[in-house]
Structure formats: structure tokens, C-alpha cells
C-alpha positions as CSV (number, residue, x, y, z in Angstrom):
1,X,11.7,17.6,3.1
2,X,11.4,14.6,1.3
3,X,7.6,13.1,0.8
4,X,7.1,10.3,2.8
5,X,4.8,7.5,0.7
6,X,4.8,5.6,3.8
7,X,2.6,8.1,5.4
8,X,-1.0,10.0,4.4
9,X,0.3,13.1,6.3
10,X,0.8,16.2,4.8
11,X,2.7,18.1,6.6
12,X,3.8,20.7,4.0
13,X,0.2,22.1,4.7
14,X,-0.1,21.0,8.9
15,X,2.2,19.6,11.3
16,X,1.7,18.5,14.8
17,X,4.4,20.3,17.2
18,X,3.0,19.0,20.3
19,X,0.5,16.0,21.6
20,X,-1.6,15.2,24.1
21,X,-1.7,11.6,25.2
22,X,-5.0,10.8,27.6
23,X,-5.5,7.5,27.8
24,X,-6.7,4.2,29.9
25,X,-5.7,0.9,29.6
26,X,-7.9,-1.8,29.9
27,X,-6.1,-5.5,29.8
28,X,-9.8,-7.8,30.1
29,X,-10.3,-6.1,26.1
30,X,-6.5,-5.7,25.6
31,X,-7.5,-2.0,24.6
32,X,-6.0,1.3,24.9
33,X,-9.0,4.4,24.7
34,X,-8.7,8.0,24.8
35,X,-8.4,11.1,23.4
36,X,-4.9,12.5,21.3
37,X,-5.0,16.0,21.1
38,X,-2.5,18.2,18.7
39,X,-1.1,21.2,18.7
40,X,-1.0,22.3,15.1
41,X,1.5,24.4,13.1
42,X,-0.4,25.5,9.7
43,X,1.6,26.3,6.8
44,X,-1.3,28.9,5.4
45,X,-5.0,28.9,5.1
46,X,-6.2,25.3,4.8
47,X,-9.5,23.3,5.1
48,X,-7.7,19.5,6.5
49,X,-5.9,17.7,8.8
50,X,-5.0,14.3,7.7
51,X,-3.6,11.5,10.3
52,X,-2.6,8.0,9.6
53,X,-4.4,5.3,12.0
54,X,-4.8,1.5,11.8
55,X,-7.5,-0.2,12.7
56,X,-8.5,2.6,15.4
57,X,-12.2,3.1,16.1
58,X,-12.9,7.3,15.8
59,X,-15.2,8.0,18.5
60,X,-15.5,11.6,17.6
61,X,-13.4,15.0,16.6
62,X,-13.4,18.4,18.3
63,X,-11.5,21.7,17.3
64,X,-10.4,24.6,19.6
65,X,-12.1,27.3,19.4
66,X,-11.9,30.8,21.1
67,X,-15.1,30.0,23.1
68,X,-14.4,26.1,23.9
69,X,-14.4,23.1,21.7
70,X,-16.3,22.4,18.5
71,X,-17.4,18.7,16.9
72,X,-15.5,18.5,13.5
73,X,-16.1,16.3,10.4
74,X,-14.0,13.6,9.2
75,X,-13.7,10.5,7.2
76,X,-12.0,7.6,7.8
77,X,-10.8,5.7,4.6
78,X,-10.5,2.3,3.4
79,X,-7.9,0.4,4.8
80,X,-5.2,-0.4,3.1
81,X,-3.2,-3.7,4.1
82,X,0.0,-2.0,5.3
83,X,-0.6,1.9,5.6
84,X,-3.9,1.6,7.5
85,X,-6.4,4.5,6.8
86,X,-6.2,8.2,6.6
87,X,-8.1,9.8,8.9
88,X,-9.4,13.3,7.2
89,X,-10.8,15.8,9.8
90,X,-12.4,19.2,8.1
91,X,-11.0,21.9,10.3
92,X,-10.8,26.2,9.9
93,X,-7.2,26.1,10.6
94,X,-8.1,24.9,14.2
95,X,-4.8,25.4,16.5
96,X,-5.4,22.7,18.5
97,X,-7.6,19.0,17.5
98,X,-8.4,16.5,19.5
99,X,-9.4,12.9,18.6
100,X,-11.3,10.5,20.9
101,X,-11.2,6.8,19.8
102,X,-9.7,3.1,20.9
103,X,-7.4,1.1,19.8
104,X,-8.3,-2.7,18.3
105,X,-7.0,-6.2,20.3
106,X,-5.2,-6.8,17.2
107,X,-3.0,-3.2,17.2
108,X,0.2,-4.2,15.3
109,X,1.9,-1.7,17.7
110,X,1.1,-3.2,20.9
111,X,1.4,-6.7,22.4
112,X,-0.6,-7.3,25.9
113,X,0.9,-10.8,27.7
114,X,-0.6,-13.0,30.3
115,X,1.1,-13.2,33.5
116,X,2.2,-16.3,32.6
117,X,4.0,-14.9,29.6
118,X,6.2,-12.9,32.0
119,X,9.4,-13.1,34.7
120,X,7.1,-13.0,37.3
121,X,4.1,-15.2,36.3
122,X,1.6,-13.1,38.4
123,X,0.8,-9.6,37.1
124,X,-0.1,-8.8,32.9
125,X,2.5,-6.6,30.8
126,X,1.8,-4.8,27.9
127,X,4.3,-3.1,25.5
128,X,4.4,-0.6,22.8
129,X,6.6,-1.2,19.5
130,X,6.1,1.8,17.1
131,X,8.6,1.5,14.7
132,X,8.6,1.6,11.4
133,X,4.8,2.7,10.6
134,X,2.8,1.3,14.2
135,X,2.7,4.1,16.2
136,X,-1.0,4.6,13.7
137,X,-2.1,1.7,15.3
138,X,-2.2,3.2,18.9
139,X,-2.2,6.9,17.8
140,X,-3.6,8.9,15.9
141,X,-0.7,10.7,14.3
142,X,1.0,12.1,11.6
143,X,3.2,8.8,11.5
144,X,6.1,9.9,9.9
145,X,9.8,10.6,10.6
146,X,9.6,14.3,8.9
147,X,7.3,15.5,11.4
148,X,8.7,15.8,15.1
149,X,7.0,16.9,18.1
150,X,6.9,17.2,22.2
151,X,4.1,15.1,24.1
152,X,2.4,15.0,27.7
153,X,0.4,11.8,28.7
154,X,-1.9,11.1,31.5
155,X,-2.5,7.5,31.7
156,X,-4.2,5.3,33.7
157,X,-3.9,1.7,34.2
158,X,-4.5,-1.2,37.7
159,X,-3.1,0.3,40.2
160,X,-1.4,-2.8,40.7
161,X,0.9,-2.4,37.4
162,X,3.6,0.8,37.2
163,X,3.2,2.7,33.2
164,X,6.3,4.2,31.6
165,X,6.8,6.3,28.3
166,X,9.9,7.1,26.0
167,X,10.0,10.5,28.3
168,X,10.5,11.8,31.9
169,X,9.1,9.2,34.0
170,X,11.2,9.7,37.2
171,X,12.3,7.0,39.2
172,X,10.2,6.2,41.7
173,X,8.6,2.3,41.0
174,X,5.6,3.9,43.3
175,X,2.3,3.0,41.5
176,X,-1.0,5.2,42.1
177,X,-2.9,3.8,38.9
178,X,-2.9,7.5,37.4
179,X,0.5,8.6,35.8
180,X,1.5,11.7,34.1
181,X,5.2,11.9,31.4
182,X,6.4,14.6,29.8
183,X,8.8,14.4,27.1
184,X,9.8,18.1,26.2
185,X,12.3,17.1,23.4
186,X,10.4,17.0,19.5
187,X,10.4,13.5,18.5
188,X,9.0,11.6,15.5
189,X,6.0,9.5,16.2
190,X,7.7,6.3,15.8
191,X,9.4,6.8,19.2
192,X,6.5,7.3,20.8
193,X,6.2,4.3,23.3
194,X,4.5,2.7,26.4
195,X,4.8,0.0,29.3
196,X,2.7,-1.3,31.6
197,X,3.5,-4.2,34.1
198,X,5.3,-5.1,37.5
199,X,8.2,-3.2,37.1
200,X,10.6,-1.4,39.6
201,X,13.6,0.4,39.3
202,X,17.5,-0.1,40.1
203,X,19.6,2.9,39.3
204,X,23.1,2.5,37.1
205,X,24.4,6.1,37.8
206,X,23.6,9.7,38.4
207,X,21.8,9.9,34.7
208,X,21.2,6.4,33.7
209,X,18.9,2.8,35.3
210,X,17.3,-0.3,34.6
211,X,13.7,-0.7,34.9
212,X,12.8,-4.6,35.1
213,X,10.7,-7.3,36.9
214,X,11.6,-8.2,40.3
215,X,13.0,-11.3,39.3
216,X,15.3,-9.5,36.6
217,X,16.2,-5.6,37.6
218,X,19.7,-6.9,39.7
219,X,21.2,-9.0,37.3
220,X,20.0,-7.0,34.3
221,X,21.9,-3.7,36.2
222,X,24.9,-5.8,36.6
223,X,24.9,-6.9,32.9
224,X,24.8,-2.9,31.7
225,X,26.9,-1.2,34.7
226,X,29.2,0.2,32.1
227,X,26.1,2.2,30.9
228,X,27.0,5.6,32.5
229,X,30.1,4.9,31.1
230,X,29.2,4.4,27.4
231,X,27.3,7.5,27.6
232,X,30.3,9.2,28.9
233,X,32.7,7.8,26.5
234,X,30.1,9.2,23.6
235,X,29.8,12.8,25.0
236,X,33.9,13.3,24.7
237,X,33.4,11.8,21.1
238,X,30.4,13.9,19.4
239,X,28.8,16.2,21.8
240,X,26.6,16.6,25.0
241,X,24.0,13.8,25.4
242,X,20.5,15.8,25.0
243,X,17.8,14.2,26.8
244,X,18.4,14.6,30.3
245,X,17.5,10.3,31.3
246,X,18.8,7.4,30.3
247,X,17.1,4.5,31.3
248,X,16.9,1.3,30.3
249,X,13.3,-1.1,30.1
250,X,13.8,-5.2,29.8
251,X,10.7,-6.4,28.8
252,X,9.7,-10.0,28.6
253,X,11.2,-12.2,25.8
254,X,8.3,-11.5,23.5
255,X,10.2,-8.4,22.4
256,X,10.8,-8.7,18.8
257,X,14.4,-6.8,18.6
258,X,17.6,-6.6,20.5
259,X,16.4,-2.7,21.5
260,X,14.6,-0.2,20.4
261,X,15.7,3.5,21.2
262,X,13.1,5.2,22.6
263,X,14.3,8.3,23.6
264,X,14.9,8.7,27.3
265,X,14.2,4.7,27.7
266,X,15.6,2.4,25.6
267,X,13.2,-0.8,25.3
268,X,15.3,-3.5,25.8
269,X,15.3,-7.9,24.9
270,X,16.2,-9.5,28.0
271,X,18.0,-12.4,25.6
272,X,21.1,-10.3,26.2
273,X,21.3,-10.5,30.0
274,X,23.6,-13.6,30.3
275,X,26.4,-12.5,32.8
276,X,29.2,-12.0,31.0
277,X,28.5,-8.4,29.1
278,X,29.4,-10.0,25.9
279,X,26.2,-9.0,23.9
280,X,25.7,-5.4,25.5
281,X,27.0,-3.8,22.0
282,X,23.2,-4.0,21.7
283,X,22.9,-1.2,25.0
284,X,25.3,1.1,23.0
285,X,23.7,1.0,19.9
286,X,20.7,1.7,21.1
287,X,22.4,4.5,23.5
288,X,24.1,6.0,19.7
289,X,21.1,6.7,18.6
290,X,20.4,9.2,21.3
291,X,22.6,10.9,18.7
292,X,22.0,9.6,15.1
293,X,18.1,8.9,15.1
294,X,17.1,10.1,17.8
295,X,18.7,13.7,17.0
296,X,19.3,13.7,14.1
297,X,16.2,11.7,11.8
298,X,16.2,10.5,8.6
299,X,12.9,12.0,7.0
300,X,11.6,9.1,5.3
301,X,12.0,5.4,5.9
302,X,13.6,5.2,2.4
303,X,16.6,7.0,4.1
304,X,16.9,4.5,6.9
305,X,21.0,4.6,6.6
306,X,20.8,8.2,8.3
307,X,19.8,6.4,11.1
308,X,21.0,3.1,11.4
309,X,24.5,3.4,9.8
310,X,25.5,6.0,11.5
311,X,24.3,4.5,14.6
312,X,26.2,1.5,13.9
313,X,29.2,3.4,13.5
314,X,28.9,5.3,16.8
315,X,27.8,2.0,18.5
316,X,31.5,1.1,17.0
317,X,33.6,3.5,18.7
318,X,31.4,3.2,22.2
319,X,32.3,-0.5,21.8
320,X,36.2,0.3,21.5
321,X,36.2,3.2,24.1
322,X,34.5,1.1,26.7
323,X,35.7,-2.8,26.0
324,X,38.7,-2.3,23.6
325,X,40.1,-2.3,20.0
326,X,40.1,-6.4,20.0
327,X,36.1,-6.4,20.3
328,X,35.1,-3.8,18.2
329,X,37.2,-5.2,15.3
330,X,35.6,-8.7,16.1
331,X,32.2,-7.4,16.4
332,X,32.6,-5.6,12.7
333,X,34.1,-8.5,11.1
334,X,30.8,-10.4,12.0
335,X,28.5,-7.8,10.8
336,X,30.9,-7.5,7.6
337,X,31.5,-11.4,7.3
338,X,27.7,-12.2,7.3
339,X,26.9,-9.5,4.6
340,X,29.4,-11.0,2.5
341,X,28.1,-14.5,2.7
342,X,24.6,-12.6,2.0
343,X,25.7,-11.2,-1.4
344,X,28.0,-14.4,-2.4
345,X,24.9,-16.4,-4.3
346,X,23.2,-12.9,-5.7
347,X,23.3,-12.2,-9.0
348,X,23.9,-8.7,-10.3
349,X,19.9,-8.1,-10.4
350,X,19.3,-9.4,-7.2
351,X,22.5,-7.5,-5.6
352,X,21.1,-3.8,-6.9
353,X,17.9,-5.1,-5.1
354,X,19.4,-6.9,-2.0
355,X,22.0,-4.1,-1.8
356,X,21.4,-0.4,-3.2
357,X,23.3,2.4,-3.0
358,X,22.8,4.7,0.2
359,X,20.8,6.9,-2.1
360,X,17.7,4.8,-2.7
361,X,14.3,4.1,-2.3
362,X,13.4,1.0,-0.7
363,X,10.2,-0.9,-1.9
364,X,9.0,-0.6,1.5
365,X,10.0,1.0,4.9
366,X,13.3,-0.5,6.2
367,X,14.9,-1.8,3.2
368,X,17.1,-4.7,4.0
369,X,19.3,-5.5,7.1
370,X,22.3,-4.7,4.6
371,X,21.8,-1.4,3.6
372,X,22.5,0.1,7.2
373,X,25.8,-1.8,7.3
374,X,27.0,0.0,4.0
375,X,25.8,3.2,5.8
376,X,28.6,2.3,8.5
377,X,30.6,0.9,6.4
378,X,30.9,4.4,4.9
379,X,31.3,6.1,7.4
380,X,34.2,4.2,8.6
381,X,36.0,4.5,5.2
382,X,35.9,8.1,5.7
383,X,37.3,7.9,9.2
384,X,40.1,5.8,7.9
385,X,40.4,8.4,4.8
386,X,40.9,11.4,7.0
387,X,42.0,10.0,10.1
388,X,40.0,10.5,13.7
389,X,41.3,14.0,14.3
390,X,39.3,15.5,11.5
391,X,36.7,13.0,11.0
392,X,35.6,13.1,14.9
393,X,34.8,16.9,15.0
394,X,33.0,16.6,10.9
395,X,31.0,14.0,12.7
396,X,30.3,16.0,15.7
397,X,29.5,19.1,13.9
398,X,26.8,17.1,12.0
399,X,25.3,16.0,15.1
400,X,25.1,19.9,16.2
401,X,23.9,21.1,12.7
402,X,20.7,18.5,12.5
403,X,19.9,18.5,16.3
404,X,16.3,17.6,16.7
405,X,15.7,17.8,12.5
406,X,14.7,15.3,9.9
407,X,16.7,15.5,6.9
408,X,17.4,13.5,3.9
409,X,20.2,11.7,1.9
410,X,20.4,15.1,-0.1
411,X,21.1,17.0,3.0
412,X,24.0,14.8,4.7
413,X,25.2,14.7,1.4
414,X,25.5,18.9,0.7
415,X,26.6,19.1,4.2
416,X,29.7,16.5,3.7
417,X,31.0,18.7,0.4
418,X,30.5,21.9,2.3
419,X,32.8,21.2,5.5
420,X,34.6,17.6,5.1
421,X,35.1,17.4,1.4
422,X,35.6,21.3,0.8
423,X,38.3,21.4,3.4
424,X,40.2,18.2,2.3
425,X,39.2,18.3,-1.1
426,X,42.3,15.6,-2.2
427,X,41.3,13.0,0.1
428,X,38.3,11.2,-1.7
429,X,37.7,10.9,-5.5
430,X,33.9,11.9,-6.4
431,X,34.2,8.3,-8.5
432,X,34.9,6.9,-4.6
433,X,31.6,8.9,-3.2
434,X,29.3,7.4,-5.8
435,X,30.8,3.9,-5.3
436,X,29.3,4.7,-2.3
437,X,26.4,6.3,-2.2
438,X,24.9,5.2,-5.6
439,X,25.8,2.2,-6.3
440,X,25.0,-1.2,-5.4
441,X,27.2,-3.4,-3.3
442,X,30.0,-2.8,-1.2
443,X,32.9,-1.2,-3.3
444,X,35.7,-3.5,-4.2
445,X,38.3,-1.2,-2.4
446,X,36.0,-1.0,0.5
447,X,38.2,-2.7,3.6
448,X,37.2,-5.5,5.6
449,X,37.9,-5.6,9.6
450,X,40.6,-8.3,10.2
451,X,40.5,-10.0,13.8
452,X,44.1,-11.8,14.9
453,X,41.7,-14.2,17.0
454,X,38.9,-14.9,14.3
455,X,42.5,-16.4,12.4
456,X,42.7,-18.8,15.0
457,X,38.9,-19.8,15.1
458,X,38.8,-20.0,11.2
459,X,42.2,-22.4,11.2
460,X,40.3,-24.4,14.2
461,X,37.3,-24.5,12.0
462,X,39.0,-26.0,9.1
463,X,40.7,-28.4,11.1
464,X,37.8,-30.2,12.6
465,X,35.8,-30.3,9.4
466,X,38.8,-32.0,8.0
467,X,40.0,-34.2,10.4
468,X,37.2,-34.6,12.8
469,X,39.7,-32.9,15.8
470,X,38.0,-30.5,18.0
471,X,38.9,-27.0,18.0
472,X,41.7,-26.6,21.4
473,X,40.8,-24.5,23.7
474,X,37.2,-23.9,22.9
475,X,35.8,-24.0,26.5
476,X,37.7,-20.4,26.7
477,X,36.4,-18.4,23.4
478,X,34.4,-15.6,23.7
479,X,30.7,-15.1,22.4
480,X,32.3,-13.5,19.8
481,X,34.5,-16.3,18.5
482,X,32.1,-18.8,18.7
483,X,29.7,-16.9,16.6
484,X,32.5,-16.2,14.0
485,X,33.3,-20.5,14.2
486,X,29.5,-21.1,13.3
487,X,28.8,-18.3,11.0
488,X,31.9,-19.4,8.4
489,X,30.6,-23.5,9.5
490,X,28.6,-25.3,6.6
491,X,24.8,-24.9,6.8
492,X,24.6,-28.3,6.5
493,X,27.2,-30.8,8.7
494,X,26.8,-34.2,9.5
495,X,25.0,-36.2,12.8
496,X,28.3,-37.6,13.5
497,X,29.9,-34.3,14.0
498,X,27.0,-32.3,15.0
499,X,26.9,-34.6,18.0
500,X,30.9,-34.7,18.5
501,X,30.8,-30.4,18.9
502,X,27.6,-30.8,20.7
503,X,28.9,-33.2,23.6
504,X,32.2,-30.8,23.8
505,X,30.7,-28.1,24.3
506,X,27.0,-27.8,24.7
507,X,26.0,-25.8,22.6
508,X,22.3,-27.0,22.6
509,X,20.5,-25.9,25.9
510,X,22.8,-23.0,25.8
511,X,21.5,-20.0,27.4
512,X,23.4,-17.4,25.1
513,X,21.0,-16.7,22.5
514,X,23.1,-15.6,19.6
515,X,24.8,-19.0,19.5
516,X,22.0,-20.5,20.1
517,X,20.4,-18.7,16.6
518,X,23.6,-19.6,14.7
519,X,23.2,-23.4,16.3
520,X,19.7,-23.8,15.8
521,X,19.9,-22.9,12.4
522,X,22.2,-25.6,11.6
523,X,20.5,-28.4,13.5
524,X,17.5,-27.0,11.8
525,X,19.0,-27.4,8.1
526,X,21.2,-30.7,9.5
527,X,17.6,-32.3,10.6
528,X,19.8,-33.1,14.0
529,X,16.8,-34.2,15.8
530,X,19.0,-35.1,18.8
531,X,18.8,-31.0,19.2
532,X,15.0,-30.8,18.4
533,X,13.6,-30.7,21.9
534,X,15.5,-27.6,23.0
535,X,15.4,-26.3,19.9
536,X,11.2,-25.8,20.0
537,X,11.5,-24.9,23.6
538,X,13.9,-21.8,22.3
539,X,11.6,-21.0,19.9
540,X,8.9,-21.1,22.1
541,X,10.6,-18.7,25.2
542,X,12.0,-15.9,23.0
543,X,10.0,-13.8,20.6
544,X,13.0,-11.6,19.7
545,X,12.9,-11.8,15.5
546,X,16.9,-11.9,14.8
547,X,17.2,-15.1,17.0
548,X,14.2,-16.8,16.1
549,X,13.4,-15.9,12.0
550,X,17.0,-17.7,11.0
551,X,15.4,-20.9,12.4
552,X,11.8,-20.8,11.1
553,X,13.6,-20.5,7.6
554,X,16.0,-23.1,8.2
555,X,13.2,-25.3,9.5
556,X,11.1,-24.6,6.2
557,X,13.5,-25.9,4.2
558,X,14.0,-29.5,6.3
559,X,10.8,-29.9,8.7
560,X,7.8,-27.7,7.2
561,X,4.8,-29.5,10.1
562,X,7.8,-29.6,12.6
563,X,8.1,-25.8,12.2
564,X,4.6,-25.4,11.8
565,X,3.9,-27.3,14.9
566,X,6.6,-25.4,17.3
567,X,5.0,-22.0,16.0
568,X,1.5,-22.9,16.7
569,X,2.7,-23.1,20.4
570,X,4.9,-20.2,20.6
571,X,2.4,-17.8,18.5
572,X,0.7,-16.3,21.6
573,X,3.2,-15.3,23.4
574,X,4.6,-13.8,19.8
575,X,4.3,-9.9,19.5
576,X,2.2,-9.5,16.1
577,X,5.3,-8.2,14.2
578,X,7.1,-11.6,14.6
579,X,3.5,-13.5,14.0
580,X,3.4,-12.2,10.5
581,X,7.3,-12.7,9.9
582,X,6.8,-16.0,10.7
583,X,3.5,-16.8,9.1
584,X,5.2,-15.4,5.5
585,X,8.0,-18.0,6.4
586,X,5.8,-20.8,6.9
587,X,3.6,-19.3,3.7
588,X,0.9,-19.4,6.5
């Protein structure tokens, strides 16, 4: 394995293989409190266990012993800002530890909201985001993606409010107060993840449902119908889907991503629920990583590709199996087009930074938004190397190979030269690979995905920023070719034709939230105060950090107290990882 720096664990001496979850949750102190107790797997004769925690109160530590339990010794230590403390516990090789303690108001991984912050207006929610490095600050846990293990949890919570997990939660909405999960797969501790609130249940298909509020369950079930279908679609291309459920959880617009792939029950932003399916590439990428990331884990955050890339890849071909050729190419070509734009200003310094090779350390977990996009990148340049009917089953093998394991850069690497490479060894040029995998920037005979359609939107975009005449036909463009017209539109345009597109077409009020990002942003850096209004009432209703960052950063630029002002509304009903995005934006 690969040492995690993002992590205090060691689990070349200890690892956890399976957890015990007892907890309560109390919404007056907007706590959770407990116990965690872990099954441990020791490497030889050692004297420590060490778990990562944030801001977590340690109410006490017992071992298992052949007789009953025993207190322990530990030591929690200083805090640092972003890896939190390491919790040291003195053990005799115990085989099983438990730790009691609570969790802080202020945990980074949770986010509890006021009824008035949800669909219904009437009952509290709370929400879990563990991902990259919070599940410390709910958990006490070896929080890193080399270590995977099973988990049980007995919760208990008003028995007015129904509590799921990312495991077997059934699908009965009935609500006792006192709930017990299982997840039997190993997973890393950044998929651990909990929900609390009024919440019932509307089933998709035999394996798959929506979990929502009331208010939102039907027309969220009709937006992902084609759910049972993507999963379908992805067993016939790389292998069995291995976790029995697939359920999907809207949460309230807080959220601060598109999804997050919690295995067995995908935590979902309701901001794609608009009626006409055209932003549900967001349910099958989170679906693809039931395969790459889920499955098959990169073993540090510096190998985020492993996970992301290759999910974005899959997510790809779901896309093109389920909707067609025309929206896959479109939806590439505007993940492509806006990494291009990205690098266009860099200079070679900032592009090795902005853009490493796959094979790279980041400074901190996550590296950039860009990096995963080369991973797919990749991945699609070998498809088109050795065509579908070898690349398929390479890819599929891989998936077998890793199931349920961490592995590394290094790994996917040996195990491309062993089968793909060593069976086709004239395809690809080892010059070609390290383009690739080393160095920085896309490579210049990398291909970019051409759309007949985007041709059309680009000429209509030229056209009206030269003559003033509206693009034709408009009123009948998919999400996806409105977002490719703004994208490739000036960051800065005039009042004159701000207004003219505006009127046409209505793009401020919209409810579609992608063009609303892409909108925003240039009424933002246009100071088109026409727009302002909705614009801070936008900012204010979603939380969800791809839609709402773009606009704080425009808005910095044009309107610092105007920013300032709309954020000091929206903060509360902000989940603390978009707080502290926005705060560095705002150099709050």
C-alpha cells in the first residue's frame, strides 16, 4: 500500500475489518454520541491503535478481554487545522476496542437543518458528508481509503424522523425511533454515511428506489426511472453489480455536490430534479462508482484518478447505452471544452501544478477538478486505441481483479502491461503512456469529442455577438447546448445584450441550475444588476458547491459587499464544507 499523509493510521501495524456504530442523535445540541467499536486485524505484536478524529470529545476507551471489557489509555493530540487529532489508545493487541465519545455542533462531516431549511418546512434533517477526510469528524476511524471494512449500526433518533445508512436499510419508511443497518460489503471510511429526517420511500425497480420528502419522492422517481436501467446497461458492460441495493437519497439543497456514492445509497442534490432527465448523468456517475471507487479504491487521496476517472468514463458509456451516442459526445465535449478554457491562461509552472500527470501527489486530498478528467480522458484513448471488443473485457477484468481492494497508481499501472499492453504490445508507444501518466497537461495528440449540434450553437454564438441577432431556434436546445452556448460566451457581455438574451429566453429565474451557474456567473462578472435579485435568491436556496462557488468568484471580482451580503444570508443553511469554500473566496 501506499502511505496515506492524509491520515494518522497505521494500518501496516492494525487495521479495522469491522465497526460497530451505536449511536443517538440529539438535534436540540446538533450532536451525535456513542460508542464505535472495532474489530481489529494486527499485523504482529504491538502496543497501539491510532485513529484520526476531529474535534470529537473521548469519553472513554475499553479493550476486549477474555473475561469482559477493560478501560484503556489513550491520548488525544493537538489538533491540527486540517487532519484533526490522532487518537492513541495503549492496547495488548486487544481484538476488539471500543470508543465512547460525541461529536462537536461544528463537525465538518455533518450539517443538521431547521425545518425551515427543508421541502417540508416541519420536521429537522441532518446529513452526513464523509468524503475526502470527515468521516474523523463523526467517527472515530482509521480515516483512510487503504483501510476497508464491514459495519453494523444501532441508532436512535425522534421517533418522528426515519435514519438511513450507506447499507441495507430495507424499504419500509416505517419509523420506531430505534434502527439497526448492516452493510456486509468492506468499505473505506469515507463512505460511511447517515440521514435523518421525514423521509419515505418510492421504489424504481426490483433492486433500485428513491428515498425523498413527501413533497419530492414522485417527481424525483420520475426524473431517475431509467435507474434500473443504467444499472442494467453497466452489468452487460463490466460485471455483476455487488451490493445487493441501489437506492437513491435527495437531500435538501444544502447538499454541497451533485452526489456522493455511498455504497448501497447514493446521496443525491435535488438541483437535478427538473423534469426533463437532462442532468441525471449525475445518477450514473454516481451508480459507476458502484464499480470504480466503490470496488475498486484508490489507496490514498493522492490517487484520486483511480476513482474518479474511471468513474467518469463508465458514467460515459452508461450515458450512451441508456440516452444515446448524441449525448454522451455532448456531455464530454463540455467536460473537455471547460478544461481547455482552464489551461488556456496557465503558464507551464502553473499547468504541472493545475494539471499533473496521473501519477502524482497532490498538495492536498482531491487535487484539482482536472486531474480526474485526464484520468477519463485516458481511459477513453485507450478504448479508441484498441477498440471496445478488447478494451471492454481489460476493463472488466480489472474490476474483477481489485474487487473490494485499495490499490494505487503503481498497481493499475503493472496490471495494464501484464494483460492489455502484453497482449497488444504494438498498439501504444511507452512515449504515449508517459504522455499520459507523467506528464502534465493533456497530450497534444490526445482527441477532443466533436458534437454535430455544439457546431450549430457555436455558429449561433458568433452570430449574435456580432450582429446582435438571436440564436434561431433556441426555445428548443437541450440543457446541453445551452450550457455549451454560455460556456464558449465572453465572461464579460454587455447590458444591452445581456438583457436582449435574457428577455428571449429567460434565462434568469430559470429553474435548471447548471444554466443558471453558467448565467450567474456572467451577470456576476457583467455587474447586470437587472439579474441581481434572483441571482442572491439562487445563491441563497442551493448549497450545492459546483453551482454556487463559480458565482461567489465572479461576484469577488465585480461586487465584493454584494457577495458578502448574499452569503451572510445563505451561510446557515450552508453545509460547513461550502462555508469555508466560500469564506476563502470572500478572504473571510
Amino acid at each position: 500500500m501506499t502511505h496515506d499523509r492524509h491520515s494518522y493510521a497505521e494500518p501496516d501495524l492494525v487495521r479495522t475489518t469491522h465497526l460497530e456504530l451505536d449511536l443517538a442523535l440529539d438535534f436540540g445540541q446538533k450532536v451525535l454520541a456513542g460508542s464505535a467499536t472495532h474489530t481489529l486485524a494486527w499485523s504482529g505484536s504491538h502496543d497501539r491503535l491510532v485513529l484520526d478524529t476531529r474535534d470529537l470529545t473521548v469519553l472513554g476507551v475499553e479493550g476486549q478481554t477474555s473475561d469482559g471489557w477493560e478501560p484503556l489509555e489513550y491520548s488525544l493530540a493537538a489538533a491540527d487545522a486540517e487532519l484533526g487529532s490522532a487518537l492513541t489508545i495503549t492496547t495488548a493487541g486487544h481484538p476488539r476496542v471500543k470508543v465512547e465519545y460525541r461529536t462537536a455542533p461544528t463537525a465538518t462531516g455533518l450539517q443538521w437543518l431547521e425545518p425551515a431549511m427543508t421541502a417540508g418546512g416541519v420536521m429537522p434533517f441532518m446529513f452526513s458528508q464523509s468524503q475526502a477526510i470527515h468521516a474523523r469528524s463523526w467517527v472515530p476511524v482509521q480515516d483512510t481509503p487503504s483501510v476497508r471494512f464491514s459495519y453494523a449500526a444501532h441508532v436512535t433518533a425522534p421517533p418522528e424522523l426515519m435514519v438511513l445508512m450507506s447499507a441495507d436499510n430495507g424499504t419500509t419508511s416505517r419509523r420506531t425511533g430505534s434502527y439497526d443497518v448492516v452493510m456486509p460489503e468492506p468499505i473505506p471510511s469515507y463512505l460511511l454515511a447517515i440521514a435523518a429526517g421525514d423521509l419515505v420511500f418510492e421504489p424504481l425497480g426490483e433492486r433500485s428506489g428513491v428515498w425523498a420528502e413527501p413533497a419530492t419522492v414522485r417527481k424525483a422517481a420520475t426524473e431517475f426511472v431509467d435507474t434500473e436501467e443504467m444499472m442494467r446497461v453497466t452489468e452487460e458492460l463490466f460485471g455483476p453489480y455487488r451490493w445487493g441495493r441501489y437506492d437513491l437519497l435527495v437531500l435538501p439543497p444544502s447538499f454541497p455536490y451533485g452526489g456522493m456514492e455511498n455504497p448501497r445509497m447514493t446521496f443525491a442534490t435535488p438541483t437535478v430534479v427538473i423534469g426533463d432527465k437532462s442532468l441525471v448523468s449525475v445518477i450514473a456517475h454516481e451508480l459507476a462508482h458502484s464499480w470504480s471507487g466503490n470496488l475498486v479504491t484508490q489507496d490514498s487521496w493522492d490517487d484520486i484518478w483511480l476513482n474518479e476517472g474511471f468513474t467518469s468514463y463508465v458514467e460515459n458509456r452508461i450515458v450512451e447505452a441508456v440516452y444515446g451516442t448524441e449525448f454522451a459526445v455532448m456531455e464530454t465535449a463540455i467536460k473537455q471544452h471547460a478544461t481547455v478554457v482552464k489551461l488556456d491562461p496557465l503558464t507551464p509552472d502553473e499547468l504541472a501544478v493545475e494539471l499533473p500527470g496521473l501519477h502524482h501527489r497532490s498538495e492536498y486530498h482531491g487535487t484539482t477538478a482536472t486531474g480526474p478528467l485526464k484520468g477519463s480522458w485516458f481511459l477513453s484513448w485507450l478504448e479508441a486505441r484498441f477498440t471496445r471488443e478488447v478494451f471492454d473485457p481489460f476493463l472488466r477484468g480489472y474490476f474483477d481483479r481489485f474487487a473490494f481492494r485499495s490499490i494505487n497508481t503503481d498497481d493499475f499501472v503493472a496490471h495494464l502491461q501484464e494483460t492489455l499492453l502484453a497482449s497488444h504490445p504494438d498498439v501504444v508507444t511507452s512515449d504515449e503512456l508517459a504522455a499520459w501518466l507523467y506528464e502534465p497537461g493533456i497530450p497534444a495528440f490526445a482527441e477532443r469529442a466533436a458534437s454535430a449540434r455544439f457546431q450549430v450553437v457555436d455558429e449561433a454564438r458568433t452570430n449574435w455577438l456580432t450582429t446582435g441577432e438571436l440564436p434561431h431556434g433556441a426555445e428548443q436546445w437541450t440543457t446541453q447546448e445551452w450550457l455549451r452556448f454560455l460556456d464558449a460566451a465572453p465572461d464579460v457581455l454587455s447590458p444591452l445584450l445581456l438583457q436582449q438574451l435574457d428577455r428571449a429566453f429567460g434565462l434568469t429565474g430559470t429553474a435548471n441550475g447548471e444554466i443558471a451557474r453558467r448565467w450567474y456567473q456572467i451577470v456576476a462578472a457583467s455587474s447586470y444588476e437587472a439579474a441581481y435579485a434572483e441571482m442572491a435568491e439562487f445563491l441563497t436556496k442551493v448549497g450545492r458547491m459546483k453551482l454556487v462557488l463559480p458565482v461567489y468568484q465572479a461576484l469577488a471580482g465585480t461586487d465584493r459587499a454584494f457577495a458578502a451580503e448574499v452569503f451572510a444570508k445563505a451561510r446557515p443553511g450552508y453545509h460547513p464544507i461550502t462555508t469555508a469554500a466560500v469564506q476563502k473566496i470572500l478572504g473571510q
